[in-house]
C-alpha positions in Angstrom: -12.9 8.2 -22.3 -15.4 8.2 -19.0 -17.2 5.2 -18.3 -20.6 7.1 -19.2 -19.4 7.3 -22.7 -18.1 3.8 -23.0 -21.0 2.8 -21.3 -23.3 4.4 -23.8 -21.1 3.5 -27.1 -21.1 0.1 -25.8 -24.8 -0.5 -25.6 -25.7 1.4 -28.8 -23.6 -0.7 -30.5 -24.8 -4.0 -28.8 -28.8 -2.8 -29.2 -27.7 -1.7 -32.8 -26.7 -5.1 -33.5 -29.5 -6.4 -32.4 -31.5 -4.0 -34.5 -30.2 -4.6 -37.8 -30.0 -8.6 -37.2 -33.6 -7.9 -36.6 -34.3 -5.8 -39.5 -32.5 -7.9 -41.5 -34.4 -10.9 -40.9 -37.8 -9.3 -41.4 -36.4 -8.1 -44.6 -35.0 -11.5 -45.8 -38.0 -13.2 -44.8 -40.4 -10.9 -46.7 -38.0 -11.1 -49.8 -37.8 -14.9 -49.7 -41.6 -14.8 -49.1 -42.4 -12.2 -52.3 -40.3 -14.9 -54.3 -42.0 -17.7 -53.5 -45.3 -16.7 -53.9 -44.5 -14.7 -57.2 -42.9 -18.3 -58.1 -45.8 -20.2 -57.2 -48.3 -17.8 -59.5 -45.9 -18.4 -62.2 -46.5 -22.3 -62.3 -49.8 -21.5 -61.3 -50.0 -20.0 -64.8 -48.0 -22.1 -66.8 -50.0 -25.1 -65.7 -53.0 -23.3 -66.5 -51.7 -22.6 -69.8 -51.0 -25.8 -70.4 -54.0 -27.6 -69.7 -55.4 -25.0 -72.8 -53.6 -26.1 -75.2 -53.9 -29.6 -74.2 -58.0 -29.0 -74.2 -57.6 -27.1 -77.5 -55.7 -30.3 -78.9 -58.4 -32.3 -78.6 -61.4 -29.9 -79.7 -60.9 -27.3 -81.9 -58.3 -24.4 -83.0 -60.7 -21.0 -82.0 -61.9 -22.9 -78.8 -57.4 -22.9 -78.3 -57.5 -19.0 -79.1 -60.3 -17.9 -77.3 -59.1 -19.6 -74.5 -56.0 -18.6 -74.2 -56.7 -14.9 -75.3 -59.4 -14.8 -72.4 -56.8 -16.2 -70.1 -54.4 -13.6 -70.6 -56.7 -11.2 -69.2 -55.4 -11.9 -65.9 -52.1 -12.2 -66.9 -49.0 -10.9 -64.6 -47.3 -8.0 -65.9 -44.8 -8.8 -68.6 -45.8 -12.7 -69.2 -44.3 -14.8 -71.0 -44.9 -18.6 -71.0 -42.7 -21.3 -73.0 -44.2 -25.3 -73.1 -42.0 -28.0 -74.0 -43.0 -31.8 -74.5 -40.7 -34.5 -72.7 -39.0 -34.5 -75.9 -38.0 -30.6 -76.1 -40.3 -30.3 -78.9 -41.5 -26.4 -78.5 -45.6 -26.5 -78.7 -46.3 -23.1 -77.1 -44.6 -20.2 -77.4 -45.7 -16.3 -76.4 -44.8 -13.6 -79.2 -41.8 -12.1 -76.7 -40.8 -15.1 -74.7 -37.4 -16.0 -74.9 -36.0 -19.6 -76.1 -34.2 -21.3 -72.9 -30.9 -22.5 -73.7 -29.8 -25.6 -73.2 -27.8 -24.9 -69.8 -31.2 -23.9 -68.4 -32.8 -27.2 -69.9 -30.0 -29.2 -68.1 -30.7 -27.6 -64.9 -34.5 -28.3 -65.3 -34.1 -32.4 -65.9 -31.5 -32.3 -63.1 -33.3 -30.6 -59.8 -37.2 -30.7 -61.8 -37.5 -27.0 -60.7 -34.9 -23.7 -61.7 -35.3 -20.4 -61.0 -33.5 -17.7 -62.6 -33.4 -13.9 -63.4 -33.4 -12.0 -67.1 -33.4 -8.6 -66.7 -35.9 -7.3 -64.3 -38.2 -10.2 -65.4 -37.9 -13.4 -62.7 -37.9 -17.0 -64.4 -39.0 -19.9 -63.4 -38.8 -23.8 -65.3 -39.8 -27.2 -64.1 -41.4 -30.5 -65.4 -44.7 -30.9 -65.0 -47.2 -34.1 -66.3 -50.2 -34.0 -67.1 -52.2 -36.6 -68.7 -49.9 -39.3 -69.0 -47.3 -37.3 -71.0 -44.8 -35.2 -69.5 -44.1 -31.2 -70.1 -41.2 -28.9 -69.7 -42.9 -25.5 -68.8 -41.2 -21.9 -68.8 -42.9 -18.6 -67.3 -41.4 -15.0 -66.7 -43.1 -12.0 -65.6 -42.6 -8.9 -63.3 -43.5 -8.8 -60.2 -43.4 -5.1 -59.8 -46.1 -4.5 -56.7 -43.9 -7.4 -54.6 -40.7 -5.6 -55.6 -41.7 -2.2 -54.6 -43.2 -3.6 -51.4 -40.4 -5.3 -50.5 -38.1 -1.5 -51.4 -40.1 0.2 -49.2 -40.1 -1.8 -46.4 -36.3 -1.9 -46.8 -36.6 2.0 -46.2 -39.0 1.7 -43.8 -36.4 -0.2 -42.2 -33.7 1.3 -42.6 -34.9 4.7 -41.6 -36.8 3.9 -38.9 -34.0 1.9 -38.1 -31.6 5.0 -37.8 -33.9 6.7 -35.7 -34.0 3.8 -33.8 -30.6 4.3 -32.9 -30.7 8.1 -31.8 -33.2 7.3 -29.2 -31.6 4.4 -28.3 -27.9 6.7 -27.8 -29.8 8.9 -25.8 -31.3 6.8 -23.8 -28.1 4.8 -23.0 -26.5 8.0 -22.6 -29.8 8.8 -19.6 -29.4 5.5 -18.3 -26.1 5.6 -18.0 -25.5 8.7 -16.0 -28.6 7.2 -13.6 -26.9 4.2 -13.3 -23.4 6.0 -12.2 -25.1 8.6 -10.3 -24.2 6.8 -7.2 -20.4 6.6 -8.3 -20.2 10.2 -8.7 -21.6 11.0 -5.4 -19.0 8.4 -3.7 -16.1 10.6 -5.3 -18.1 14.0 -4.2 -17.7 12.4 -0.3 -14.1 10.6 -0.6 -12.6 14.2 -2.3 -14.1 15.5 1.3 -12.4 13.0 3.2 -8.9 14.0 4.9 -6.2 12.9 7.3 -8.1 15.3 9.4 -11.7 13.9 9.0 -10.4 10.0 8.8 -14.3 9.6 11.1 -16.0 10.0 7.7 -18.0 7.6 6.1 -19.4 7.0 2.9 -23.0 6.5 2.3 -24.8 4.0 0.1 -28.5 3.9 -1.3 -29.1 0.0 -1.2 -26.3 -1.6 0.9 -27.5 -4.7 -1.0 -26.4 -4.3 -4.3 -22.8 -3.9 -6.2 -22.0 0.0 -5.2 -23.4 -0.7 -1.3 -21.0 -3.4 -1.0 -18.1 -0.9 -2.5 -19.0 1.4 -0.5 -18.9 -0.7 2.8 -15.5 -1.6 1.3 -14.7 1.4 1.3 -15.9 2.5 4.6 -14.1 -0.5 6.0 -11.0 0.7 4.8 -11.5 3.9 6.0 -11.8 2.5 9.7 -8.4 0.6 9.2 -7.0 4.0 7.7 -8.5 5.6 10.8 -7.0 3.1 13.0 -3.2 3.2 11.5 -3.3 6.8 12.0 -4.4 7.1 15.4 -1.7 3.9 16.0 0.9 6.4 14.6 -0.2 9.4 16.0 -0.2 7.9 19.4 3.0 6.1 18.5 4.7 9.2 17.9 3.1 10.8 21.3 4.6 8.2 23.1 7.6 7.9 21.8 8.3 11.8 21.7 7.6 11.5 25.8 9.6 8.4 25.9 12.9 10.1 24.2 12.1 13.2 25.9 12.2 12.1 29.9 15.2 10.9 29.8 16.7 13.9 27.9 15.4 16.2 30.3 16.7 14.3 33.2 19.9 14.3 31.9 19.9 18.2 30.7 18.6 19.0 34.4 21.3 16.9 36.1 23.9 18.4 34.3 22.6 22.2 34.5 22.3 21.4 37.9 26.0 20.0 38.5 27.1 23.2 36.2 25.7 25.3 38.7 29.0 25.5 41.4 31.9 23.6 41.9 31.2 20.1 43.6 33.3 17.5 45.1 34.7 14.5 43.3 31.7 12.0 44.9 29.1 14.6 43.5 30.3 14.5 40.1 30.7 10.7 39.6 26.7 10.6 41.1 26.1 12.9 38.5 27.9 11.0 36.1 26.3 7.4 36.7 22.9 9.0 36.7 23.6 10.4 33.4 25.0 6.9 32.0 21.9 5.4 33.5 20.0 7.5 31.8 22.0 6.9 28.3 21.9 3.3 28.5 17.9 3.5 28.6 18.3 5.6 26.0 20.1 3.2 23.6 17.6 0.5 24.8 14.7 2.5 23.4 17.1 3.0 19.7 17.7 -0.5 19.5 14.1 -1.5 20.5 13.1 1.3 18.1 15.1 -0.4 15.5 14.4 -4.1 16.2 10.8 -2.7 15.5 11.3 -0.9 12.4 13.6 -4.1 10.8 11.1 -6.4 11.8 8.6 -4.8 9.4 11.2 -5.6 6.7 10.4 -9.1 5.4 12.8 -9.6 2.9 15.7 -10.0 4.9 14.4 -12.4 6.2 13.4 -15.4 3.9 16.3 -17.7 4.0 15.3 -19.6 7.4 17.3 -21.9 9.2 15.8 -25.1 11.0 16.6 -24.9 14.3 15.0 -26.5 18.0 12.7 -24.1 19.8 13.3 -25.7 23.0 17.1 -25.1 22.7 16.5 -21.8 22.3 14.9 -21.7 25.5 17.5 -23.3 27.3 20.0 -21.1 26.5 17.7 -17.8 26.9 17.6 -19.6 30.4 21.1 -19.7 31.0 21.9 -16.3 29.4 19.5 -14.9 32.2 20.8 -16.4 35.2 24.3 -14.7 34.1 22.2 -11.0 33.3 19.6 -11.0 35.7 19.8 -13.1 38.7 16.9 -12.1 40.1 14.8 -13.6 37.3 13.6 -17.4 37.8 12.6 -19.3 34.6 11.1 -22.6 34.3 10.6 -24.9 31.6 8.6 -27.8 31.6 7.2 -30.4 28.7 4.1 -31.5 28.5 4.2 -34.9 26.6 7.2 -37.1 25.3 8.7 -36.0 22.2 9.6 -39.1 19.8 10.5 -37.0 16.9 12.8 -33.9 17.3 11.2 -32.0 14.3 7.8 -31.7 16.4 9.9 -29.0 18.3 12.1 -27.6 15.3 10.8 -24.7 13.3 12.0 -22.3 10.4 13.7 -19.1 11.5 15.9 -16.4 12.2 17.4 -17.2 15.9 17.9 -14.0 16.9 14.8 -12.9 16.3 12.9 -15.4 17.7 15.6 -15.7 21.0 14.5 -11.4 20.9 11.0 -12.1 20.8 11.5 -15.4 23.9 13.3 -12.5 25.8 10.9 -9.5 26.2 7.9 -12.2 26.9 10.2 -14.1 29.7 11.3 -10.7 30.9 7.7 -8.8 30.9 6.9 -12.4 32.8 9.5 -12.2 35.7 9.3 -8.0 35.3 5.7 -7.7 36.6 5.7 -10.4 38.8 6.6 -9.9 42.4 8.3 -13.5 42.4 10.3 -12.5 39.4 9.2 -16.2 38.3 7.9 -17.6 34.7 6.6 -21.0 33.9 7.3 -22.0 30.2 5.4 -25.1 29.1 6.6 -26.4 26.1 4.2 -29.1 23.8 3.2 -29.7 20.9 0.3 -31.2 18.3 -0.2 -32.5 14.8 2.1 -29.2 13.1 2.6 -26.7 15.4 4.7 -26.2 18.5 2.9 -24.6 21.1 4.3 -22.2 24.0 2.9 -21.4 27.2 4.6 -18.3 29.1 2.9 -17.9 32.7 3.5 -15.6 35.4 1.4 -14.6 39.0 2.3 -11.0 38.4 -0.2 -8.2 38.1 -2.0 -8.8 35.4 -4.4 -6.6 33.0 -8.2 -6.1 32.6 -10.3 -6.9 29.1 -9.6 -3.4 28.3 -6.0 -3.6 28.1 -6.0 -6.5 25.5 -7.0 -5.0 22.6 -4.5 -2.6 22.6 -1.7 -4.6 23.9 0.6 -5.0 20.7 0.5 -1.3 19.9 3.8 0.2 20.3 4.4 2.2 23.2 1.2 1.0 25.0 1.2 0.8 28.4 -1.5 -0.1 31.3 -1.9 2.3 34.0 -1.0 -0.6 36.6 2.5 -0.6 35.1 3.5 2.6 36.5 6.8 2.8 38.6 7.8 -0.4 36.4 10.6 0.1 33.8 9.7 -0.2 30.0 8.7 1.5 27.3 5.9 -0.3 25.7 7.5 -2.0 22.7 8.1 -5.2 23.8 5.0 -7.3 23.2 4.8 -5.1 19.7 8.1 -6.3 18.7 7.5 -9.9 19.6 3.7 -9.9 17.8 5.6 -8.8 14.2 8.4 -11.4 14.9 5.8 -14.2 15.7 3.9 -13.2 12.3 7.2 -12.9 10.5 7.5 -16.9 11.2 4.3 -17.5 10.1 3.0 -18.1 13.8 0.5 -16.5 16.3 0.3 -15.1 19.4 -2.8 -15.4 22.7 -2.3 -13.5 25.2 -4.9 -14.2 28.3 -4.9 -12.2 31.7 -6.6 -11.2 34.6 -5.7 -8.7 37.0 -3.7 -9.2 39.9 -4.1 -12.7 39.2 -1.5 -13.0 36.6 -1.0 -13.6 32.6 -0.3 -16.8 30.4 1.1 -16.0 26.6 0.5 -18.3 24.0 2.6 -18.6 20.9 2.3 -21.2 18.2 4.4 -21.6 15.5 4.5 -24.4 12.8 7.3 -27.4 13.4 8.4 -29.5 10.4 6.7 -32.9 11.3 
């Protein structure tokens, strides 16, 4: 079922509610008026025809008769009156009034006032004095004008009330489609919307109200959508021409070494080339791979506490074994009283990976090979200062720097392939941590990593 139609059922059903509680009310209210108004005329006329036959007592019998005879000239329909003295003694009775019986009596001396029904005729008895003596009175009649009132204003009602609920179907149904009209018409522009047209946007009457707000939602996604393709698309670019370099250089070598018989020396140039060339290949696979398992959380969760600063240390040590040529300093800022200020949750290797490609970016674009690590450390994070006085980058460069395979044009003739700082953003998250990266160019650039200790 569509919205529209819930939508409508809904509020016919809520307004319909609302209807018939109100019709209903009018209705009780006019019935419980009709009653006791007939009611009231009823003692009105029994206390009348009391007071007759009280007068009549004391005067004479035709002055009784007249009286009463005259009175019943503006009797209601069907009238019957009953009087009783305070000793049930019956001293009036019309020719087709009913005797009470005793349960009705009991009721009267109880409560002073009963009202009851006999046939279409509505009853009423209650004690009344009057001179010093006291008087049970009875009175019935019809009231057939206040019943037939009250009927047709229950079909009034009712009918009207029907109609009622047409027009108000209809006009939820109106409303409705007015009030989704802006809903249909964001699905008209999303089914437009491709991985070809990601530049799309939706638009919005009144930005300020419930559907703007989705639809700047929307839109906002759309950017991020936008984005993660144009990462991937360039992602695949770059990797394409990163595999595909050193494949051609190594198909040309070989063509070219295929093309006459060489000497010994030749071949084994050829050779090294080509294993130079493999080994960068299978440092772009497993780079590619780090990357790809880094996205993969769950393998993840179990941490281990271990010190960040020994992890350092031995990085250190590893790299004046590997590369020589690589100076590494490390340095801390304020005196540690607690070892867990410098002990984090993680997976070593990947946080020794992630130590690496920063220290080795540091020394790689730096023409003193040389990185400065400050190590310190405040309320419950560690902090981590990489610096270097290499070549640096401009603003520009900053905002794209953790996209795989990006690459400055100042980096050219300098070996890499642009994953690095990618690989060691997604570790640094993985840990729960972050990542600054500041620079300047040809002034050098200082990376910041914080990540949370156990103090």
């Amino acid at each position: 079922m569509k919205i529209r139609t819930r939508f409508t059922i809904l509020f016919t059903v809520i307004v319909g509610v609302i209807l018939f509680c109100f019709s209903f009310s009018i209705y009780y209210l006019s019935e419980n008026y009709r009653q006791n108004d007939f009611h009231s005329r009823l003692q009105d006329r029994a206390i009348a025809k009391l007071k007759f036959i009280v007068i009549a007592n004391e005067e004479t019998g035709r002055f009784l008769l007249n009286s009463v005879e005259a009175n019943n000239l503006h009797s209601l329909i069907n009238e019957n009156i009953v009087i009783y003295d305070k000793n049930k003694k019956l001293l009036y009775r019309d020719t087709a009034a009913a005797i009470p019986s005793p349960s009705i009596f009991n009721s009267i001396t109880s409560e002073k006032e009963y009202t009851y029904s006999v046939g279409d005729a509505e009853c009423i008895g209650f004690v009344y004095p009057y001179k010093k003596n006291t008087y049970i009175l009875f009175a019935s009649a019809s009231d057939k004008y206040g019943t037939n009132y009250v009927n047709n204003l229950k079909k009034i009602l009712t009918v009207r009330g029907f109609i009622l609920l047409i027009i108000i179907f209809f006009s939820g149904w109106l409303y409705a489609g007015r009030f989704l009209k802006p809903i249909s018409k964001i699905i008209q522009q999303t089914d437009k919307i491709t991985y070809s047209n990601l530049n799309q946007r939706l638009h919005a009457g009144n930005p300020s109200d419930e559907i703007g707000q989705l639809t700047a939602t929307f839109n906002r996604m759309l950017e991020r959508l936008e984005t993660s393709f144009k990462i991937q698309k360039r992602f695949v670019s770059n990797a394409s021409h990163e595999l595909r370099n050193p494949l051609t250089a190594i198909n040309g070598q070989i063509d070219v070494a295929l093309l006459k018989d060489r000497e010994k020396e030749e071949y084994k140039t050829v050779l090294q080339s080509v294993s130079s060339d493999i080994k960068g290949l299978r440092t772009l696979s497993n780079n590619l791979l780090e990357l790809a398992n880094s996205e993969v959380e769950t393998l993840f969760q179990n941490f281990d506490e271990m010190r960040v600063d020994e992890i350092l240390w031995n990085i250190r040590d590893e790299m004046a074994k590997q590369k020589p040529g690589f100076i590494v300093h490390i340095n801390f800022e304020k005196l540690m009283d607690n070892e867990k200020y410098l002990t984090c949750k993680g997976e070593e290797k990947l946080l020794k990976t992630a130590f690496i490609n920063i220290i080795d970016n540091a020394c790689k674009f730096s023409d003193s090979k040389t990185v400065e690590i400050k190590i310190t450390f405040e309320k419950a994070n560690i902090i981590l200062f990489f610096t270097d006085k290499g070549i640096g980058m401009p603003e520009t460069y900053l905002k794209h720097i953790f996209e795989p395979f990006y690459r400055g044009s100042n980096t050219h003739g300098i070996s890499g392939n642009g994953i690095g700082l990618s690989l060691v953003h997604r570790i640094i998250k993985l840990h729960s941590g972050k990542i600054f990266i500041r620079s300047k160019l040809n002034e050098g650039t200082t990376v910041e990593v914080v990540l949370p200790n156990l103090s």
